[in-house]
Backbone of each chain as ProteinMPNN parsed JSONL, in Angstrom:
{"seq_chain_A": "XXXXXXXXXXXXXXXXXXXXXXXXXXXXXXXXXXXXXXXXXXXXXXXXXXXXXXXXXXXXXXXXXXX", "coords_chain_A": {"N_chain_A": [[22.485, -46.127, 37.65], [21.181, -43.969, 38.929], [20.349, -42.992, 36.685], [18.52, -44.907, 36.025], [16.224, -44.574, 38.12], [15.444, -42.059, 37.304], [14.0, -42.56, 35.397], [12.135, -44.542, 35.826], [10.67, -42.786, 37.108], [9.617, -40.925, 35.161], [8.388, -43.192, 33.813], [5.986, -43.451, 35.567], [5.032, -40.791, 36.211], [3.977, -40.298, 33.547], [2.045, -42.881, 33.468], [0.452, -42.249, 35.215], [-0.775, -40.113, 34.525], [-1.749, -41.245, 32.342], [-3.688, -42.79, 33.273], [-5.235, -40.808, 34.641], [-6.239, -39.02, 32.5], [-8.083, -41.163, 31.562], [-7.022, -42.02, 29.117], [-5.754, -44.578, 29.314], [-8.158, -45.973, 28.72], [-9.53, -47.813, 25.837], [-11.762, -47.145, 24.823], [-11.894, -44.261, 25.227], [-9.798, -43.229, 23.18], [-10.983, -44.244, 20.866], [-13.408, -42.922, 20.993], [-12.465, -40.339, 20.548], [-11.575, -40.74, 18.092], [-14.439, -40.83, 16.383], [-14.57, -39.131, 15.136], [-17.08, -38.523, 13.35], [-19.192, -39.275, 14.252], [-20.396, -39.93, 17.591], [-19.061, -38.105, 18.777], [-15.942, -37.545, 20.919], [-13.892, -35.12, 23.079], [-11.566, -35.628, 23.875], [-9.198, -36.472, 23.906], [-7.761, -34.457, 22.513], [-7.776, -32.624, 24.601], [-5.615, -33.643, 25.881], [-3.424, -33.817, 24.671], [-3.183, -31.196, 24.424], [-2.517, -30.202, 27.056], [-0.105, -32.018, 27.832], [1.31, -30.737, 25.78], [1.484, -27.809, 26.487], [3.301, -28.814, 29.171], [5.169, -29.814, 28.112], [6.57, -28.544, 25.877], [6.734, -25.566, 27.206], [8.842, -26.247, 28.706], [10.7, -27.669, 27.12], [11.648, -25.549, 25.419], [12.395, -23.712, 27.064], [13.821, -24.776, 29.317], [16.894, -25.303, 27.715], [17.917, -29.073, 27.776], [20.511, -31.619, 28.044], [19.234, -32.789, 25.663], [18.977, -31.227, 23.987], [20.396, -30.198, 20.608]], "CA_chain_A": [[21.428, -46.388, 38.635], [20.489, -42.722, 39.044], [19.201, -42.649, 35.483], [17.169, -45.532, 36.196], [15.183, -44.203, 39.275], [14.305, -41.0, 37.089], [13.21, -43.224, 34.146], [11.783, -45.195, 36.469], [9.905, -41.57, 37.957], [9.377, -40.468, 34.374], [7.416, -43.906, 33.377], [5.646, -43.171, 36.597], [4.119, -40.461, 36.072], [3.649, -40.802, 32.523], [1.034, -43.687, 33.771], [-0.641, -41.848, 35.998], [-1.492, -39.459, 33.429], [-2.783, -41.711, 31.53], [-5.026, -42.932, 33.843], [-6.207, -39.382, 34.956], [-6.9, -38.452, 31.824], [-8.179, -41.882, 31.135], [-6.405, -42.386, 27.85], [-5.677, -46.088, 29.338], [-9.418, -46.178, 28.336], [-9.792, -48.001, 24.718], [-13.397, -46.264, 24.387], [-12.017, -42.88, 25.289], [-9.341, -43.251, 22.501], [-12.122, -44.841, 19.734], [-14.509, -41.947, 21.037], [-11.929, -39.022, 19.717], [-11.537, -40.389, 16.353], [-14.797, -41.214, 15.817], [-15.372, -37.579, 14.623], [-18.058, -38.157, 12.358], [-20.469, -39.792, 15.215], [-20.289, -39.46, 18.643], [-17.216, -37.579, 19.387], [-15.414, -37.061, 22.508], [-12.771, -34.102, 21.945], [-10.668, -35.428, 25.202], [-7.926, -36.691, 23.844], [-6.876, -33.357, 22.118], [-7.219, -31.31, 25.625], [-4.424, -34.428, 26.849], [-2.388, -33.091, 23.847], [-2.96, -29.569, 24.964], [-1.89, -30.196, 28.44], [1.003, -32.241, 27.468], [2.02, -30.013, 25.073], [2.135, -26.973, 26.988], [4.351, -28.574, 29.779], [6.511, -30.169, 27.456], [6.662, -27.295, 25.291], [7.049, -24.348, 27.692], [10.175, -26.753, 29.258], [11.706, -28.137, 26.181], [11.717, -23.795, 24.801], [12.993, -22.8, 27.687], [15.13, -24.868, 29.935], [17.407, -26.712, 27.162], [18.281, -29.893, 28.728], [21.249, -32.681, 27.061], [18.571, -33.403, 24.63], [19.474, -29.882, 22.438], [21.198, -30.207, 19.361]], "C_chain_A": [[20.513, -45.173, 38.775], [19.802, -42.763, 38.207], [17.983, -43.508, 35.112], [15.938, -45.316, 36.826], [14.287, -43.188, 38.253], [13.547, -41.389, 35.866], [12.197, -43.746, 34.66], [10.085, -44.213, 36.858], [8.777, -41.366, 36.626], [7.955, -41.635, 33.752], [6.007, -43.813, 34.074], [4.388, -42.191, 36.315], [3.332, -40.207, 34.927], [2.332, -41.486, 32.447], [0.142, -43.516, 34.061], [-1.096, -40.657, 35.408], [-2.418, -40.35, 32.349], [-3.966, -42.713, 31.907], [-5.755, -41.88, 34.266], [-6.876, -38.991, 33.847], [-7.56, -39.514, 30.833], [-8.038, -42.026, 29.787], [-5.92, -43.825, 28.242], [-6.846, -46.937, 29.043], [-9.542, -46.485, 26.779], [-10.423, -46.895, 24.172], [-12.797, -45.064, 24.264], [-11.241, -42.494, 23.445], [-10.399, -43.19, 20.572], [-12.867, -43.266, 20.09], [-13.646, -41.0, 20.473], [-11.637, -39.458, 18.108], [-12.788, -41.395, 15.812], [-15.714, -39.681, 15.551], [-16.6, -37.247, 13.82], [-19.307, -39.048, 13.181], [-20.539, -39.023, 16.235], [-19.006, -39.586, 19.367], [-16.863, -37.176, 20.721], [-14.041, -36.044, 21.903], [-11.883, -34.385, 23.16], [-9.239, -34.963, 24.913], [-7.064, -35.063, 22.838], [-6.486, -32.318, 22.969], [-6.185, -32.562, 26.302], [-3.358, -34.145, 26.156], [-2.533, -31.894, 24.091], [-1.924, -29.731, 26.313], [-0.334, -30.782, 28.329], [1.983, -31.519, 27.066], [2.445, -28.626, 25.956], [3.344, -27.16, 27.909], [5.152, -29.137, 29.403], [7.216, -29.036, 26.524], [7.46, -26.093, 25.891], [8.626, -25.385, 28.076], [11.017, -27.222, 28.247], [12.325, -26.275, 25.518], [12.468, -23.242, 25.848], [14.115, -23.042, 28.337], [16.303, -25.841, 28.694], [18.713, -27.472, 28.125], [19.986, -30.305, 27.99], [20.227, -33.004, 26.046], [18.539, -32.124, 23.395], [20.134, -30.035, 21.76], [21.51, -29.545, 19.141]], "O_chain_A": [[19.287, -45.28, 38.751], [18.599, -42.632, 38.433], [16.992, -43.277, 34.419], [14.841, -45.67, 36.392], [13.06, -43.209, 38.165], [12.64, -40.716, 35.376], [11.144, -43.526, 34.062], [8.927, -44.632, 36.887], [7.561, -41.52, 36.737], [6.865, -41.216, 33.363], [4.981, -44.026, 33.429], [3.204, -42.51, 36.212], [2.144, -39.919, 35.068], [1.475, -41.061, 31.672], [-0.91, -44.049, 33.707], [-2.035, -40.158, 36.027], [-3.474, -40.087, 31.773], [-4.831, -43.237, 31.206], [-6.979, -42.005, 34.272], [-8.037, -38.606, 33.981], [-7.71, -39.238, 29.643], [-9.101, -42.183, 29.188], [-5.602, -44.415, 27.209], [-6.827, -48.168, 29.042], [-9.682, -45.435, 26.152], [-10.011, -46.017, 23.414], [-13.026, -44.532, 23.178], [-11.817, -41.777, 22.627], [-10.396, -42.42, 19.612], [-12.75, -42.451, 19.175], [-14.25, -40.616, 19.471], [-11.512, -38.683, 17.16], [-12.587, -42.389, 15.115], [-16.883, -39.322, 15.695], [-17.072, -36.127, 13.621], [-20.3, -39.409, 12.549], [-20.689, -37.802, 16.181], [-18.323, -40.371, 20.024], [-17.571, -36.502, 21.469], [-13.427, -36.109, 20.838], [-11.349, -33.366, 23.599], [-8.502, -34.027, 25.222], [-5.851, -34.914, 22.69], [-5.617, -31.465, 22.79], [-5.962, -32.321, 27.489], [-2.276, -34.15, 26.743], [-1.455, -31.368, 23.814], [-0.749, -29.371, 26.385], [0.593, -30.067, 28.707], [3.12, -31.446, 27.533], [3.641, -28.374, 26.105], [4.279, -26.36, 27.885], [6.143, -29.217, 30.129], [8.422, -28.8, 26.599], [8.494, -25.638, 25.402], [9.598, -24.953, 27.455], [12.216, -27.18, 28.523], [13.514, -26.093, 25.258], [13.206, -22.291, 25.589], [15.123, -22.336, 28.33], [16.456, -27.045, 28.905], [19.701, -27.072, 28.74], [20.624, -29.395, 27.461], [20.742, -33.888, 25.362], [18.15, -32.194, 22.229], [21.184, -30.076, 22.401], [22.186, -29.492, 18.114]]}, "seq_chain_B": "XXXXXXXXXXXXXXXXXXXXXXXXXXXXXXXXXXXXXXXXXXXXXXXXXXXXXXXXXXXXXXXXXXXXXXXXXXXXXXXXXXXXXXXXXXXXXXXXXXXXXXXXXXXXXXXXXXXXXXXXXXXXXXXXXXXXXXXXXXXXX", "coords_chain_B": {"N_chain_B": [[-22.569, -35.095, 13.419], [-21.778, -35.32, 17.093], [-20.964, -34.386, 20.591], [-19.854, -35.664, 22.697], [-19.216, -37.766, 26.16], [-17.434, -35.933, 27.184], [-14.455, -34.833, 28.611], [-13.267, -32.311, 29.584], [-11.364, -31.563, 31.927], [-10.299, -33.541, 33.347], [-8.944, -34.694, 31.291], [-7.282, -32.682, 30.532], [-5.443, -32.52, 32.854], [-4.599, -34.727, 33.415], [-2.433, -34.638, 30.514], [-1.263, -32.744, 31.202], [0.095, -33.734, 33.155], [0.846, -35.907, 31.416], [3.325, -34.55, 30.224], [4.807, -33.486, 31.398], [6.17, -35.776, 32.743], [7.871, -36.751, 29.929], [9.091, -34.447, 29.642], [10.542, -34.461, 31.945], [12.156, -36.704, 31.473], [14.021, -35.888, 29.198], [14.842, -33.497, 29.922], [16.603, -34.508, 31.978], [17.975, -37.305, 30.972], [18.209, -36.367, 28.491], [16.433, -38.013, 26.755], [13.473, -38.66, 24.414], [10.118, -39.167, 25.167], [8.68, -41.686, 23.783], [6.767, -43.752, 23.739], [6.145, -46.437, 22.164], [8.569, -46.508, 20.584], [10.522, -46.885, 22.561], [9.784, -49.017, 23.927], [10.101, -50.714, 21.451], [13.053, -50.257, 20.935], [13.601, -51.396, 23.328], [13.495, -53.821, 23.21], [15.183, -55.131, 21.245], [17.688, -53.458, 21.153], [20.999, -53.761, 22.305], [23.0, -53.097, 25.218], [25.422, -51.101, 27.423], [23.955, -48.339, 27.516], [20.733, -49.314, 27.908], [19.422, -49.908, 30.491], [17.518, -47.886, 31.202], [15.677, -47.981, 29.713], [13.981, -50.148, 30.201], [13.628, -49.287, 32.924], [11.617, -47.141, 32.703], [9.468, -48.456, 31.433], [8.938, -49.765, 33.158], [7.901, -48.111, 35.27], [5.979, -47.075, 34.099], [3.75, -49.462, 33.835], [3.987, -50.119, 36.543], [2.245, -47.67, 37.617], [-0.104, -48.087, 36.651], [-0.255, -50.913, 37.782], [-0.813, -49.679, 40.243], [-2.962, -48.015, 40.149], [-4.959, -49.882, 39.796], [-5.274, -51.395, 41.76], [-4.988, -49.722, 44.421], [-6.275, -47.803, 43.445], [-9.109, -48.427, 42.45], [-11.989, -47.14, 41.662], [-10.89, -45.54, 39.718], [-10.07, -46.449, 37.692], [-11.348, -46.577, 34.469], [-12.168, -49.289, 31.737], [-13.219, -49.878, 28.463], [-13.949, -52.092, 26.574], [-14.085, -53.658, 23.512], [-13.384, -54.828, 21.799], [-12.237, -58.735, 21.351], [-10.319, -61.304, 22.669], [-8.556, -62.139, 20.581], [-9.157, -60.292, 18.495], [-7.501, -58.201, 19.503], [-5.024, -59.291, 19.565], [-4.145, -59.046, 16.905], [-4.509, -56.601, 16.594], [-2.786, -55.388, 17.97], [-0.233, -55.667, 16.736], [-0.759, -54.964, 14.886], [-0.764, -51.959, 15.535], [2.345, -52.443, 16.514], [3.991, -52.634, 13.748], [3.119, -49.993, 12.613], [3.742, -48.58, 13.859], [6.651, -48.7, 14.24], [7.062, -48.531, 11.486], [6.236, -45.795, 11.069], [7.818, -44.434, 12.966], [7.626, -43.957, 15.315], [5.111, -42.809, 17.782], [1.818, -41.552, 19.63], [2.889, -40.773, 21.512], [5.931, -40.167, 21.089], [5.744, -38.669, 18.553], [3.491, -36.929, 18.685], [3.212, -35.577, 20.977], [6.179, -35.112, 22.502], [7.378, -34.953, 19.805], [5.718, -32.83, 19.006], [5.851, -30.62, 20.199], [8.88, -30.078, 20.036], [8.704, -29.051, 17.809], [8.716, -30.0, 15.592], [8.993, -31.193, 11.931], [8.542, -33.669, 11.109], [7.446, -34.964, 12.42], [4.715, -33.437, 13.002], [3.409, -34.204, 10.439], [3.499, -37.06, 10.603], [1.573, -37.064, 13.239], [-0.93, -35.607, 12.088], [-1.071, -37.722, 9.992], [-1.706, -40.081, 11.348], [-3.841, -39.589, 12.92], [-5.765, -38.701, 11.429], [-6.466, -41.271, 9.326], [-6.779, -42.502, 11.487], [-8.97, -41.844, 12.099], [-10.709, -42.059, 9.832], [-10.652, -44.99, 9.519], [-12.507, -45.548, 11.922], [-14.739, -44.334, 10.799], [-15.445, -45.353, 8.954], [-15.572, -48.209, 10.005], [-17.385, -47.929, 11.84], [-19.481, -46.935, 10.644], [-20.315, -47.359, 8.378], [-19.824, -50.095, 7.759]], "CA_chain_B": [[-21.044, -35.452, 14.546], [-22.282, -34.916, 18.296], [-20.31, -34.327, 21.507], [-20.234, -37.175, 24.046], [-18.034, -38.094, 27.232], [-16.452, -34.584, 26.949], [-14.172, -34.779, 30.152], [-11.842, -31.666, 29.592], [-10.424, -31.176, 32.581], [-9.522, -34.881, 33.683], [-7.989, -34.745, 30.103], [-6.114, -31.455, 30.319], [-5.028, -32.553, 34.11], [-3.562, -35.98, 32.774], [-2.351, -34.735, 30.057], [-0.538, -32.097, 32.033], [1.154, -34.684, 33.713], [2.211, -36.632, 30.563], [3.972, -33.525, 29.336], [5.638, -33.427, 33.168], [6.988, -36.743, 32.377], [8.443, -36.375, 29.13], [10.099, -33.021, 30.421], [11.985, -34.899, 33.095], [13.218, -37.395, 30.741], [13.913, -35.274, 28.411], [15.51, -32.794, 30.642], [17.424, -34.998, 32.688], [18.506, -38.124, 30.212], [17.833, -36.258, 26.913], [15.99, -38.686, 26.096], [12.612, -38.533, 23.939], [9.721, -40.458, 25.732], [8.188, -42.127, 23.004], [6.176, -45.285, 24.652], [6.403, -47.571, 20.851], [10.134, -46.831, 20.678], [11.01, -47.309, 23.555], [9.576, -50.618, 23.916], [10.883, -51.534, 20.38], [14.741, -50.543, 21.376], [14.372, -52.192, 24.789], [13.354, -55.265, 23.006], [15.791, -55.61, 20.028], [19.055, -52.675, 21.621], [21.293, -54.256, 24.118], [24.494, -52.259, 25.642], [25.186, -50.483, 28.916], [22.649, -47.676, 27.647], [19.576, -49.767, 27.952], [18.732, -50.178, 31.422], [17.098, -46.713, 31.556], [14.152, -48.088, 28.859], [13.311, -51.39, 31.323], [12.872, -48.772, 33.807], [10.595, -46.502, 32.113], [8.371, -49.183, 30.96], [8.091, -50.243, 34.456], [7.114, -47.181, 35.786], [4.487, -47.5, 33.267], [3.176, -50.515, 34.436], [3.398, -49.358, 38.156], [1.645, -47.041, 37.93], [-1.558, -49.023, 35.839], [-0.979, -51.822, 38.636], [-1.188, -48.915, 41.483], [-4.32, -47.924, 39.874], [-6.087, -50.933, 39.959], [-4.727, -52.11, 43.449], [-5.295, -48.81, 45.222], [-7.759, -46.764, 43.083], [-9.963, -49.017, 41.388], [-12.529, -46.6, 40.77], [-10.213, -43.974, 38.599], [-9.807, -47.129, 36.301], [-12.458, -47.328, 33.387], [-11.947, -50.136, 30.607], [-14.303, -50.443, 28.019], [-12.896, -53.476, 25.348], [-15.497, -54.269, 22.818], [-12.52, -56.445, 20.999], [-11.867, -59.614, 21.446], [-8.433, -61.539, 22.931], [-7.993, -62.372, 19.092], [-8.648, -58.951, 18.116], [-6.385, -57.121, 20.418], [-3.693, -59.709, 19.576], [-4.36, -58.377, 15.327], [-4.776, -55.419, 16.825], [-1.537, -54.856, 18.522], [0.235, -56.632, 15.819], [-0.733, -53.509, 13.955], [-0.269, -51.21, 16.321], [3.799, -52.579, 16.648], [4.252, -52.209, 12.871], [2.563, -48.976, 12.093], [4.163, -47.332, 14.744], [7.585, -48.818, 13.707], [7.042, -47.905, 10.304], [6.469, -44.446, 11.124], [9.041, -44.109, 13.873], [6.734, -43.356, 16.59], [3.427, -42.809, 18.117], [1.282, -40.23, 19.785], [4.143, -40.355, 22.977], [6.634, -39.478, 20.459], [5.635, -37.76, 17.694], [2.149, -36.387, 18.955], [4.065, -34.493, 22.08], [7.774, -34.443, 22.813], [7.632, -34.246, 18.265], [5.397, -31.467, 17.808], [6.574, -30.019, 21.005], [9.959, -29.544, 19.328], [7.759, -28.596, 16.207], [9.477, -31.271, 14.39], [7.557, -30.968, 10.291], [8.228, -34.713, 10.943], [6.291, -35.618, 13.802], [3.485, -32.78, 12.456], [3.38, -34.922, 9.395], [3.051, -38.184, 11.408], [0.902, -37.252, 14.079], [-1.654, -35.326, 11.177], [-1.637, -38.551, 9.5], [-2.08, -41.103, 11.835], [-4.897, -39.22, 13.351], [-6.507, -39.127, 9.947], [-6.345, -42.337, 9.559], [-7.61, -43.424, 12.105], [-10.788, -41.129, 11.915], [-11.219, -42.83, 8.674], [-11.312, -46.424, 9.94], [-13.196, -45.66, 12.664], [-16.024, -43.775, 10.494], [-15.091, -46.626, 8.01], [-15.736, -49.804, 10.731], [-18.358, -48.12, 12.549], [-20.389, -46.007, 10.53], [-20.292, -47.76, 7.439], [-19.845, -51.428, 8.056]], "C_chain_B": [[-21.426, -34.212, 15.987], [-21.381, -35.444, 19.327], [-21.033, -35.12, 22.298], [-19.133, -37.411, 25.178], [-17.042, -36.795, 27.339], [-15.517, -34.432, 28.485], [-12.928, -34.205, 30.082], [-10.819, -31.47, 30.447], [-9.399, -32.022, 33.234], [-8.397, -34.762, 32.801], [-6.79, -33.773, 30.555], [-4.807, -31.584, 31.729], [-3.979, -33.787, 33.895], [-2.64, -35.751, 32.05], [-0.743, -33.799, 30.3], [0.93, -33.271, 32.586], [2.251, -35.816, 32.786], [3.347, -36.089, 30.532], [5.402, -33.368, 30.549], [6.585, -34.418, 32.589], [7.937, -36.96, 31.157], [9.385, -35.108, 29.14], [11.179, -33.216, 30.984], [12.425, -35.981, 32.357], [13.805, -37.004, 30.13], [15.321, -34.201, 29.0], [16.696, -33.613, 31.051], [18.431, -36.177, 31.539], [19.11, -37.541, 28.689], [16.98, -37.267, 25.935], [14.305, -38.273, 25.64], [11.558, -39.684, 24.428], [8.504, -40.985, 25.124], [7.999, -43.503, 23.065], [6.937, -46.495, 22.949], [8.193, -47.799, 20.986], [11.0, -47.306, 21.517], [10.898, -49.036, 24.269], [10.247, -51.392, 23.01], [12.048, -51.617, 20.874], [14.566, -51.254, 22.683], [14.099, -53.644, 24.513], [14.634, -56.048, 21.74], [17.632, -54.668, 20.51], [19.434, -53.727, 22.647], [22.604, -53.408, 23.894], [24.306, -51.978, 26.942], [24.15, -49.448, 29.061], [21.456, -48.015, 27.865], [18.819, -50.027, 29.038], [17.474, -49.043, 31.835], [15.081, -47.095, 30.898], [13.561, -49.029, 29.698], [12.593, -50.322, 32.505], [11.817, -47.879, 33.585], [9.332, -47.202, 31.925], [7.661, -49.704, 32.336], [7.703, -49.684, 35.492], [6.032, -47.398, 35.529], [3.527, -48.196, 33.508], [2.875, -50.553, 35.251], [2.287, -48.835, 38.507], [-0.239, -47.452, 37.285], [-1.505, -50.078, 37.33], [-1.619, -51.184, 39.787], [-2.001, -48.861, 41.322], [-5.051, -48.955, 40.282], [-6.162, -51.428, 41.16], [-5.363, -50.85, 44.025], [-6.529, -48.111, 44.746], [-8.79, -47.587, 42.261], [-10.759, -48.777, 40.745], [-12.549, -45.344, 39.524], [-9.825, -45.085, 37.32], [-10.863, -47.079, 35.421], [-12.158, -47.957, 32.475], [-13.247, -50.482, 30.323], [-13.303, -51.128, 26.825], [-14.617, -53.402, 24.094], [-14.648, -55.261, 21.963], [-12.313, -57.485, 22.051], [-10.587, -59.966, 21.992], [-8.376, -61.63, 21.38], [-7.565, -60.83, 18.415], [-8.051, -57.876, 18.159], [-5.124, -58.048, 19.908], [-3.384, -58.704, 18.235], [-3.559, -57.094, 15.596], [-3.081, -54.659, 16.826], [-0.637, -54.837, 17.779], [0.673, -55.046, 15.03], [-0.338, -52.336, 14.443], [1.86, -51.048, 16.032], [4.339, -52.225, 14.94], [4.047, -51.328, 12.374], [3.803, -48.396, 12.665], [5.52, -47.386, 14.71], [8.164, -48.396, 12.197], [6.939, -46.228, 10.289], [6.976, -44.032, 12.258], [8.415, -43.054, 14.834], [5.577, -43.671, 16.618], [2.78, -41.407, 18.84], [1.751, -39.758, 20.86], [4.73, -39.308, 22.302], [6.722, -38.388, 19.944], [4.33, -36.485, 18.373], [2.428, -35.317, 20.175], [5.484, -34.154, 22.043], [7.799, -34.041, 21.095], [6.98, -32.784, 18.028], [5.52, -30.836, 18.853], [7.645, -29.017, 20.769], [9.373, -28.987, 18.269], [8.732, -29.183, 15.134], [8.51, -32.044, 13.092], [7.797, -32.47, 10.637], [7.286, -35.449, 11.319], [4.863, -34.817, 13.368], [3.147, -33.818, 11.631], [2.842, -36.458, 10.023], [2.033, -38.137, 12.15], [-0.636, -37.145, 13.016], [-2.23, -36.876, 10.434], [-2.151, -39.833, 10.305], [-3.875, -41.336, 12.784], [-6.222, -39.452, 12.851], [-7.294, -40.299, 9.691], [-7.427, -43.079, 10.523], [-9.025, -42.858, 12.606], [-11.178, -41.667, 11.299], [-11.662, -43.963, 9.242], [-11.934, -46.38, 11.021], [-14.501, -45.384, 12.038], [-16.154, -45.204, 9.244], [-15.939, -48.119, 8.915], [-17.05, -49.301, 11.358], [-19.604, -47.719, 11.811], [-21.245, -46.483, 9.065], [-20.655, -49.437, 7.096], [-20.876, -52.431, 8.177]], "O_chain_B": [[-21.401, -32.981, 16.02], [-20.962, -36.6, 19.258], [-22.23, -35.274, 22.541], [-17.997, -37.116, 24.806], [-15.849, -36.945, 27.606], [-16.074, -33.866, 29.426], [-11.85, -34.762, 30.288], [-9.656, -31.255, 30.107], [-8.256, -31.73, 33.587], [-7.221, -34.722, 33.163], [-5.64, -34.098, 30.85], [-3.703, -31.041, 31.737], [-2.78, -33.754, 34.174], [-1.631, -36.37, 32.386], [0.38, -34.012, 29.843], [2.138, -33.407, 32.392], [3.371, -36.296, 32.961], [4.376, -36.734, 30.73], [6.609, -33.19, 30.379], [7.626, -34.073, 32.031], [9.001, -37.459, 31.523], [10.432, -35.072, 28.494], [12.288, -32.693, 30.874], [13.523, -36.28, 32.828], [14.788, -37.744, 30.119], [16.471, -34.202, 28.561], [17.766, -33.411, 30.478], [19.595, -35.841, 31.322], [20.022, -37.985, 27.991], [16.917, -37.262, 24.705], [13.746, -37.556, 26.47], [11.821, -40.874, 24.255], [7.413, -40.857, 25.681], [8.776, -44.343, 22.608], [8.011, -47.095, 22.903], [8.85, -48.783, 21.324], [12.005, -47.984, 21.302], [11.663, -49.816, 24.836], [10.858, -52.42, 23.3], [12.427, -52.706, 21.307], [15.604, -51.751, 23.119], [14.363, -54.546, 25.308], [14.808, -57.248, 21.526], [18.67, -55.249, 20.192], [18.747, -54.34, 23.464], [23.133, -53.105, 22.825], [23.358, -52.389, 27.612], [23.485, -49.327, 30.09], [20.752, -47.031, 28.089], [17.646, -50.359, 28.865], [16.611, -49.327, 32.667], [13.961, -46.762, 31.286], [12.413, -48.711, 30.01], [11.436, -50.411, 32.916], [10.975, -47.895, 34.483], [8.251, -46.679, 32.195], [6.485, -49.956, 32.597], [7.256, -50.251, 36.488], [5.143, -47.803, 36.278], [2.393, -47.721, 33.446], [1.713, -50.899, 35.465], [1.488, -49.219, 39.361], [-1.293, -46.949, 37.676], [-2.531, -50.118, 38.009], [-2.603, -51.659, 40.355], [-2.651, -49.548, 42.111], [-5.825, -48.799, 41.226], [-7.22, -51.909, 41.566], [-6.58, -51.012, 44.114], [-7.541, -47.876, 45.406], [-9.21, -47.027, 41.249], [-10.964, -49.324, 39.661], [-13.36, -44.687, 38.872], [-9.391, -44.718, 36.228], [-11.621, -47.958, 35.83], [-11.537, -47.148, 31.786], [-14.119, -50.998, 31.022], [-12.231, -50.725, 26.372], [-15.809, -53.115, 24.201], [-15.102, -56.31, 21.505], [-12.228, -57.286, 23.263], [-9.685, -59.134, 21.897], [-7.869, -60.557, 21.051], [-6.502, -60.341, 18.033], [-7.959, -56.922, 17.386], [-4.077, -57.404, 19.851], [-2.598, -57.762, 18.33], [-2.506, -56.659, 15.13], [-2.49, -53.852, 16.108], [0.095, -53.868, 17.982], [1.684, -54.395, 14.766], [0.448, -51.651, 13.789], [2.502, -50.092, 15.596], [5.252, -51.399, 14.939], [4.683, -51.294, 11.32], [4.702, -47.843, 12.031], [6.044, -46.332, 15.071], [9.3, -48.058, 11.865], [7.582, -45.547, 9.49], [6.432, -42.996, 12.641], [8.608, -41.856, 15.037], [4.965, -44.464, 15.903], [3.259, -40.303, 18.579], [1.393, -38.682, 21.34], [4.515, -38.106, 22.461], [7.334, -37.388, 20.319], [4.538, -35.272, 18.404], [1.795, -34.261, 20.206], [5.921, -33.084, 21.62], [8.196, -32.9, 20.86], [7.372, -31.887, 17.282], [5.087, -29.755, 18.452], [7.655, -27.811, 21.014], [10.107, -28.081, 17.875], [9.276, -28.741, 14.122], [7.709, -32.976, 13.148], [6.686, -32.893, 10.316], [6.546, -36.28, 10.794], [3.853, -35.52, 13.374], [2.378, -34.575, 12.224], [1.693, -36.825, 9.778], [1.279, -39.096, 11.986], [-1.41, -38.1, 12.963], [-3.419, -37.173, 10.318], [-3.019, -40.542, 9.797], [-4.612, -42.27, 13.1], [-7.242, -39.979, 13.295], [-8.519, -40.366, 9.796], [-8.394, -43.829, 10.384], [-9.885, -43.378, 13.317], [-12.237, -42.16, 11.686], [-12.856, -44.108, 9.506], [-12.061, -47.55, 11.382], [-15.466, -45.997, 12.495], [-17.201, -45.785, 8.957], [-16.76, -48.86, 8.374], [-17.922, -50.164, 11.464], [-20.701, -48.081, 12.237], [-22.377, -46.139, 8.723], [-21.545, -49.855, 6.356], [-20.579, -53.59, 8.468]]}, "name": "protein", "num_of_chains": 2, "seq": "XXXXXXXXXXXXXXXXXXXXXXXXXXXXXXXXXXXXXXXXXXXXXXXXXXXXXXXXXXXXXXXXXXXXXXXXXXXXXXXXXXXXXXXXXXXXXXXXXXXXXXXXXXXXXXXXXXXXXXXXXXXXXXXXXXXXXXXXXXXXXXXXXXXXXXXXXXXXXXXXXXXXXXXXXXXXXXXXXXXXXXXXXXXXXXXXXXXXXXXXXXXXXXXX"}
C-alpha cells in the first residue's frame, strides 16, 4: 500500500512537470525536433533540469535501485 | 534554422520536477520511471509486484485531469493530427519504444542519468530520428 501512495506521488509529480514545462504540448515536442526550421530548444532545458535532479540524487544518495 | 517558443525556464522548472519524480521512485522503490515501460509491464506483468505501476500511471493522469479542472490556463494543446493519425501515431509510438526498451522517461533521464552507453545510444538515436522525419514531413513534403 505504502509503495503505492509514493508511486502514486511519483506519477504525480511527474505530470505536473510535464505540464509546467509543457511537454504535454504535441507542438512543443514537434517544435524541438524540428531543428532545421523553426526550432524551439525547450525540451533539452526539461532534460537539463531533469537530469540534474535525477543525476545529483541517483550519484549521491544510492537508493535499492544500486547494483 | 530559427529560434521560436524558446520557454527556458518553464522548461528547466518542469523538467526539474520530472527529475524530482524519478528520484523518489527510484530512491524509494528502486524502480526506473520509464512512462512506455511502465505502461507496457502494467499491461501484459501480473503478480503481487504490479500494483505500484497502476499507481504511477494514475498519478499521471491526475495530475493532467487537475490541470485541466483547476488550471486550465497552464494547459496548451496544439494537435494538428487527426483521431486517425494519433491512433497510427501511437501505434508507433508503442512499438518503437518497445523495440528499443524505452523512451525519453527512461532512457533520455533516469538512462543517461545513470550514464547508461545504452540509453546514450537510444536517446541519440531516437532524437535523430525524429529530427529527420520532422525535417522529412515538414520541410520536404
Amino acid at each position: 500500500m505504502k509503495r503505492c501512495v509514493i508511486a502514486f506521488l511519483s506519477g504525480l509529480v511527474f505530470g505536473i512537470g510535464l505540464i509546467v514545462s509543457q511537454m504535454s504540448n504535441p507542438a512543443k515536442v514537434i517544435g524541438f525536433l524540428d531543428i532545421t526550421g523553426s526550432w524551439d530548444p525547450s525540451l533539452a532545458l526539461v532534460m537539463a533540469g531533469a537530469l540534474a535532479v535525477f543525476g545529483t540524487v541517483y550519484w549521491s544518495i544510492r537508493g535499492p535501485g544500486a547494483r | 534554422m530559427h529560434i521560436v517558443n524558446f520557454t527556458p525556464f518553464s522548461a528547466f522548472i518542469g523538467g526539474a520536477l520530472i527529475g524530482l519524480a524519478a528520484a523518489l521512485l527510484w530512491w524509494t522503490l528502486g524502480r526506473i520511471a520509464g512512462v512506455s515501460t511502465i505502461l507496457g509491464n502494467a499491461l501484459t506483468e501480473r503478480g503481487s509486484d504490479s500494483g505500484w505501476r497502476f499507481a504511477f500511471l494514475a498519478g499521471l493522469l491526475a495530475a493532467g485531469l487537475g490541470a485541466v479542472l483547476f488550471f486550465p490556463g497552464a494547459v496548451h494543446l496544439h494537435l494538428a493530427a487527426g483521431g486517425g493519425e494519433l491512433v497510427v501515431a501511437g501505434l508507433l509510438v508503442g512499438v518503437g519504444t518497445q523495440m528499443g526498451s524505452g523512451c525519453t522517461s527512461g532512457h533520455g533521464v533516469c538512462g543517461i542519468g545513470r550514464l547508461s552507453a545504452r540509453s546514450i545510444v537510444a536517446t541519440l538515436s531516437f532524437m535523430v530520428s525524429g529530427m529527420l522525419t520532422v525535417s522529412v514531413v515538414k520541410h520536404l513534403l
